[in-house]
N, C-alpha and C positions, 0 to 999 in steps of 0.2 A: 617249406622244407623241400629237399631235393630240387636237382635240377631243372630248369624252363622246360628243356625239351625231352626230360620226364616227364613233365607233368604233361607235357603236351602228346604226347605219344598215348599215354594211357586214357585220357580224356579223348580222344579219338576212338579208341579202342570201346570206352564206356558209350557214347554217340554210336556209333556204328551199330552195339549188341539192341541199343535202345529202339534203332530203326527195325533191327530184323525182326525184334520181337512183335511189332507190329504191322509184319508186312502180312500180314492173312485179311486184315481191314485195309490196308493200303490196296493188293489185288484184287480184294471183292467189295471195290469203292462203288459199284455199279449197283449194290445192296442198298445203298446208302435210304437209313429210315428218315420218314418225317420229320424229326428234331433237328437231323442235320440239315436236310433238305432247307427247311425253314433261312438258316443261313446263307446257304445260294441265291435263294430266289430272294430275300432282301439284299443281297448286296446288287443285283438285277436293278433292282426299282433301286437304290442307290445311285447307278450309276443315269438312273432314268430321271433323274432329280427329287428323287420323295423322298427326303430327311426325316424320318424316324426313327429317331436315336436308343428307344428299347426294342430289343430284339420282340421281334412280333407273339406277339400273345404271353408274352413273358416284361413285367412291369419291374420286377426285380433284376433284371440282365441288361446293360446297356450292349451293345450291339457291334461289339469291337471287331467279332471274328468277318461279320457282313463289312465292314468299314476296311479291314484289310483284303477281303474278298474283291471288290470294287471294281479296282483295275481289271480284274478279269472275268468281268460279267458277263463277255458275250461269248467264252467259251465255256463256263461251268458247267453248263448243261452238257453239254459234248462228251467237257472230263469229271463228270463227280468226285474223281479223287483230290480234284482243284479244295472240296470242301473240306477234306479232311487236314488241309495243308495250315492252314493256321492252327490249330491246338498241336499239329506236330511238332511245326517250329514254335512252339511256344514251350511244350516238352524236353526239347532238346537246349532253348534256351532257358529253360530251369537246372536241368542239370551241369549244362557250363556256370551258370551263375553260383549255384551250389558249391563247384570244383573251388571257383575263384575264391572264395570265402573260406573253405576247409585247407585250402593248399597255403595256404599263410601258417599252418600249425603242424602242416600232417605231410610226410613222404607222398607219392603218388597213388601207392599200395593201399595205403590205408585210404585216402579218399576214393581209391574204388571201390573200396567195401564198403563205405559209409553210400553211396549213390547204387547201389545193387537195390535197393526197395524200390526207385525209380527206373530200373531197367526190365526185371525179371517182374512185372505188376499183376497182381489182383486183379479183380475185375472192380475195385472198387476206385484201383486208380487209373483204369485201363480205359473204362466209360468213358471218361470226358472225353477223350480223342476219341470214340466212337461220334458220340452225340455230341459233339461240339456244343459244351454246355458251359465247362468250368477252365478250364485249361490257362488260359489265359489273366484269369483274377489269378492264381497261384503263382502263376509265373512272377504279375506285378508285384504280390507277396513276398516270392523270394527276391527280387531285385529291391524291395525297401530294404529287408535284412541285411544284404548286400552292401547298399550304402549307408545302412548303419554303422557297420564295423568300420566303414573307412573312416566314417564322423568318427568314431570312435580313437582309432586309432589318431589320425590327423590333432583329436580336441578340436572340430571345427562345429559350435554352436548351428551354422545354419545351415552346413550338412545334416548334423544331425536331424532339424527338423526337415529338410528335405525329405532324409531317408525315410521318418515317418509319417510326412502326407504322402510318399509315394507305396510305403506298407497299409495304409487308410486306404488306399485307391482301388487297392484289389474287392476292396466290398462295396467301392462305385462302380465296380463296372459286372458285381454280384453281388448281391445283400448276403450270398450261401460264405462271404467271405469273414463277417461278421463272428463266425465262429470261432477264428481264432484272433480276434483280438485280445480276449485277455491273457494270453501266450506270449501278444506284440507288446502287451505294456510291461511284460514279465522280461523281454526281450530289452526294452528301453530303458527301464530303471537299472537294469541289472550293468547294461554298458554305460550308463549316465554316470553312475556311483563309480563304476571302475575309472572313467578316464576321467571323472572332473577335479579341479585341482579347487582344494579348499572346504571347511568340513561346511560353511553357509550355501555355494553351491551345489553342495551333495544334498544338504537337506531340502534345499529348494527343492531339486529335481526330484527325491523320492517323492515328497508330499505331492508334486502336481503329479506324477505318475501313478503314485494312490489313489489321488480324487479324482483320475480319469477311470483307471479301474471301475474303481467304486459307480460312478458313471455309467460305465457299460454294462454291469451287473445290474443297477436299479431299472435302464434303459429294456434290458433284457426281459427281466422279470416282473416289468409294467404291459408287456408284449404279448406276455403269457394270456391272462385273462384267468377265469376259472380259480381265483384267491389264491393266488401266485405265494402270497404271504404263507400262506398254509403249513406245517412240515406235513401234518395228513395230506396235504395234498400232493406235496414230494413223494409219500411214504407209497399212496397209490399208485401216483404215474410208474414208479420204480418196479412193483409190484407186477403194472400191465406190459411192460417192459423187457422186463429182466431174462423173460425166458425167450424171446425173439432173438435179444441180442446175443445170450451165451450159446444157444441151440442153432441160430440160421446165420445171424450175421458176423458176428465176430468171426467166426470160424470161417465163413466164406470171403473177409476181409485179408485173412490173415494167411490163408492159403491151407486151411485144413479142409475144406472141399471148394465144390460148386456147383452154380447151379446153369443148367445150359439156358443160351437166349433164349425168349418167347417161352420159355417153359419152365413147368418149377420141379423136374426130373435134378436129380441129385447125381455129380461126378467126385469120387471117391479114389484115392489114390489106391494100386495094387495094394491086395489084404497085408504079405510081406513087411511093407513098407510102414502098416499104422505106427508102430510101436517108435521107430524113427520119426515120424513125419511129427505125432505128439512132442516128442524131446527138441526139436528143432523150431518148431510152433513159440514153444513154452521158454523154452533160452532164449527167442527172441523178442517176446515181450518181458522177459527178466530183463535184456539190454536196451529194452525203450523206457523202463522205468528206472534203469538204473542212475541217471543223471539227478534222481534224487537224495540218492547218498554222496554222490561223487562230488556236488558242487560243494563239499565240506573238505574233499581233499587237495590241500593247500598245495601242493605240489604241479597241479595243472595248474594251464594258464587260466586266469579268470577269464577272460574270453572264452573261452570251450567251455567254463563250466556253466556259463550264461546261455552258451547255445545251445547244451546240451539240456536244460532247464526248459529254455523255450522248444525243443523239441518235446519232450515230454508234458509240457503242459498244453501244448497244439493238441494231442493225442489224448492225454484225459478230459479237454472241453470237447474235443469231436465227439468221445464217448456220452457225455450229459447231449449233447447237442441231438443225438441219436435218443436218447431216453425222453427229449422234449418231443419232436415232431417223427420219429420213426411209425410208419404203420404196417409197413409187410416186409417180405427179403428184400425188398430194392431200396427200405432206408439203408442200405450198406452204403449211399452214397453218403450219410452223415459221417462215417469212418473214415472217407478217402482223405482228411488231413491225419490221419497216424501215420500213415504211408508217405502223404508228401513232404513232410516234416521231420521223419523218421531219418534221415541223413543227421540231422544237427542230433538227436537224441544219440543216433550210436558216436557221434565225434567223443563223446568222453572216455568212452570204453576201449578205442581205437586210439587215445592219444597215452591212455594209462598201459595198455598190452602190449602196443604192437600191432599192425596187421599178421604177423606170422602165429599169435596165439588165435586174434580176434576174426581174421579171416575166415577160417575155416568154420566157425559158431555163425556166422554172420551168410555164408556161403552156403550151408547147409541148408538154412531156411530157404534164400533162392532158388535152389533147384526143387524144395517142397514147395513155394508157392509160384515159381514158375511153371511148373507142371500145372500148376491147377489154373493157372491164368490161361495158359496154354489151351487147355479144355474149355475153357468160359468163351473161347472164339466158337464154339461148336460146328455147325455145318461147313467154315472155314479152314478147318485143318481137318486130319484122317491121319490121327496118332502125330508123328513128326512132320507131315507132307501136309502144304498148304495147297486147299481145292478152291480152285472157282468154279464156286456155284451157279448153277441156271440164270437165278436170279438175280447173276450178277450181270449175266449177259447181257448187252440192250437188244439184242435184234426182234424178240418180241413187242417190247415198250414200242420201238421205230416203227413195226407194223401196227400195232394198235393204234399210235399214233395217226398213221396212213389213213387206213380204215375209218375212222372219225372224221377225218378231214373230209373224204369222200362223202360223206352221210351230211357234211356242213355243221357239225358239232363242233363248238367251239368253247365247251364247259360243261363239266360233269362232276356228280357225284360219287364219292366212293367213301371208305373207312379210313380212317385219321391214320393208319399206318402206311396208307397206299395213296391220299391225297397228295400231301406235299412235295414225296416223291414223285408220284409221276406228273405232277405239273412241272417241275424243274428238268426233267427229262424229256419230255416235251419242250421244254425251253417256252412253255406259256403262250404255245402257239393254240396248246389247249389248256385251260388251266381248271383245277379237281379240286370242291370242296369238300371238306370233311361230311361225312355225316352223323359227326358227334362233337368233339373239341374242333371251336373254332378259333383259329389265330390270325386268320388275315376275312374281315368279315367281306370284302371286294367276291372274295373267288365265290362265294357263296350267293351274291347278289345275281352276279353271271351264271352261274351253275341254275337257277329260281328263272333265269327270264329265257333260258335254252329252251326250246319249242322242238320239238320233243324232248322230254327232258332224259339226262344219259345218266346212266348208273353202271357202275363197272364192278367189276368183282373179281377176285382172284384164287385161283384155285388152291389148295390146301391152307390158305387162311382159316381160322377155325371162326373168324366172323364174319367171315364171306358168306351168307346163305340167301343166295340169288332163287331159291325155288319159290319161297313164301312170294314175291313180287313177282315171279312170273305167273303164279296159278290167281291170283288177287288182279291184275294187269288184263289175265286172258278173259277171268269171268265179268271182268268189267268193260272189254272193248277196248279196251285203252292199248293196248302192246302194238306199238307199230313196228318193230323188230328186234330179233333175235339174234343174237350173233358169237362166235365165240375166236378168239385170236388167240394160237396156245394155248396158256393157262389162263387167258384174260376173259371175260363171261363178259355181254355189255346189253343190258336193255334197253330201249327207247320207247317209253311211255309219256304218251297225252298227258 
């Protein structure tokens, strides 16, 4: 509905707001932590011929972001922001794929209220394109949905299964994708049933789409261990559960607060605002469950009401999914499909109103949870002004760099939040093993055969605590030097 070059206008406009709101990690790409780091430095050895197709230390992730990294292995180190550039483009090519799908039912209007949960984000869906973790299974997610509808639409059997080994792909290339498959079968039967002609191949297709279901459920909760069968044993998990998710994560998913990085210090919208912020919260997950009622009214298209179904059942298995393996505030990452999915959930509500009723319900929460997303960048922003931080700067990294070189150090130890980064900024001219999680066991083998061995440390890390090894080092003889670059501390001990 509405014109090409509406929709094309406004789908710019949506791309555009997507980019700004992530320009505080785009600026202070220089920050860039070990998870990401991790990406760089395998696409490095990619391009150096070592074919290891799981992302390192990670057996569940095949390694798609390093694989598109590749080409530009020998300047990454250079520009860290090079790392952050694959889940962007992956981001932005979800919400165009998104646009394509909803714009077959909806004005322009209304598909930019349905994609506002993927622009104005949480930190729950804001992470992946920090940490270049997930970004890219979701993306393949929404492009199987994608060409499902066109199976759909078309009646073309081998699109059809196209679109869903290429919806199956997003949890080869992350098993964290698994989650919402039974959302995907909820997606496929419900388009199967609408566009096949004839009542033998309707019932084919529900029953194979049953006994896939059925399938992933028994799959799931054979997975489990701990007498999966049990309901006492549902009744418990639910139990250890329940008060994380309503008390820390929902709420920090959903944009009623957050929590800043590295710390578990709590950001709270103006007092003013609670009583609002609550009502906009709360309307908005009334409009993520509403395609429960809705796929009953005959007057939408069956296609929306299907999407709108598969949105909503993405968001209630992310929730279980979160009561299975959640253990502190950062299972909120179980949550980030309410959010990435939340586009197809509100399409029903937006095809029944109007964007001029639905917009302004749907707008409200963005600016509550974009403010709080907003905050979740922490030492990145200062209110509306985005800062680059120290620690974005390289010019210390490049003297410490120096400095080591000088000393003929050529592999050190430091803390898994400071390894991978500064081996990639380095550019592995010196390359830093953990000294706790290991994911690339090489750097470490290097790091053990360094003669004097280097340990680094950084200043306001709160597990940086270089005293115990220098006073242990001095009474032992062993300390062959001391040294400190900025905020960088570095020992060389025998």
């Amino acid at each position: 509905m509405g014109s090409a070059s509406s929709h094309r206008r406004w789908a710019i406009i949506a791309l555009v707001l997507a980019v700004l709101f992530r320009l505080p990690a785009l600026i202070n790409a220089g920050d860039v932590n070990s998870d990401a780091a991790v990406v760089g430095l395998q696409a490095r050895h990619f391009a150096q011929g070592e074919w290891v197709w799981n992302l390192w230390g990670a057996q569940y992730q095949f390694a798609i972001e390093a694989l598109m990294l590749a080409p530009f292995a020998s300047v990454v180190g250079k520009w860290p922001v090079l790392v952050l550039m694959p889940p962007m483009v992956g981001m932005l090519l979800m919400i165009a794929l998104v646009w394509r799908v909803l714009s077959r039912w909806m004005p322009p209007l209304a598909v930019f209220t349905c994609v506002l949960p993927l622009i104005f984000a949480t930190h729950a869906i804001a992470s992946p394109m920090v940490y270049v973790m997930r970004q890219m299974m979701v993306t393949c997610s929404v492009a199987g949905v994608a060409l499902l509808h066109v199976a759909a639409k078309r009646q073309s059997a081998w699109l059809f299964f196209f679109g869903a080994v290429v919806f199956g792909t997003g949890a080869q290339i992350d098993a964290f994708g698994l989650i919402v498959y039974p959302a995907g079968a909820v997606l496929g039967a419900g388009l199967a049933w609408s566009a096949a002609r004839g009542a033998w191949k309707r019932t084919l297709l529900w029953s194979f789409a049953s006994l896939a279901g059925l399938a992933l459920v028994f799959s799931q909760r054979r997975s489990l261990g701990n007498d999966p069968y049990s309901w006492e044993f549902y009744k418990w998990l639910w139990g250890e559960r329940k008060g994380l998710l309503a008390n820390t994560c929902l709420p920090f998913a959903l944009g009623l607060k957050a929590y800043l990085p590295g710390t578990s210090a709590e950001w709270l919208h103006p007092a003013p605002m609670k009583p609002l912020v609550w009502f906009a919260v709360g309307l908005f997950v009334l409009l993520l469950l509403a395609p429960l009622g809705l796929f009953f009214v005959k007057r939408l298209d069956r296609h929306v009401r299907v999407l709108g179904l598969f949105g909503t059942v993405a968001a209630l298995t992310a929730v279980w999914a979160f009561v299975l393996r959640a253990e502190d505030m950062w299972g909120v990452r179980y949550l980030a499909p309410v959010l990435w999915f939340a586009p197809f959930a509100l399409a029903p509500t937006l095809a029944l109103l109007g964007p001029r009723i639905a917009l302004p319900m749907v707008g409200l929460w963005a600016l509550v949870a974009g403010m709080a997303g907003w905050a979740t960048w922490g030492s990145y922003v200062d209110g509306p002004k985005i800062v680059l931080t120290p620690h974005a700067r390289l010019d210390e990294v490049h003297q410490l760099r120096d400095e080591l070189l000088k000393r003929n150090v050529h592999a050190a130890f430091a803390d898994y939040w400071q390894a991978y980064r500064l081996s990639l900024l380095f550019e592995e001219q010196i390359v830093v093993a953990p000294t706790n999680a290991d994911r690339y066991p090489q750097y470490r083998a290097a790091a053990s055969m360094q003669s004097p061995r280097a340990f680094l440390f950084e200043a306001g890390d709160p597990r940086a605590q270089p005293d115990g090894m220098r006073a242990q080092a001095r009474a032992t003889g062993t300390l062959v030097d001391d040294f400190t670059v900025g905020r960088y501390t570095v020992l060389l001990v025998r």
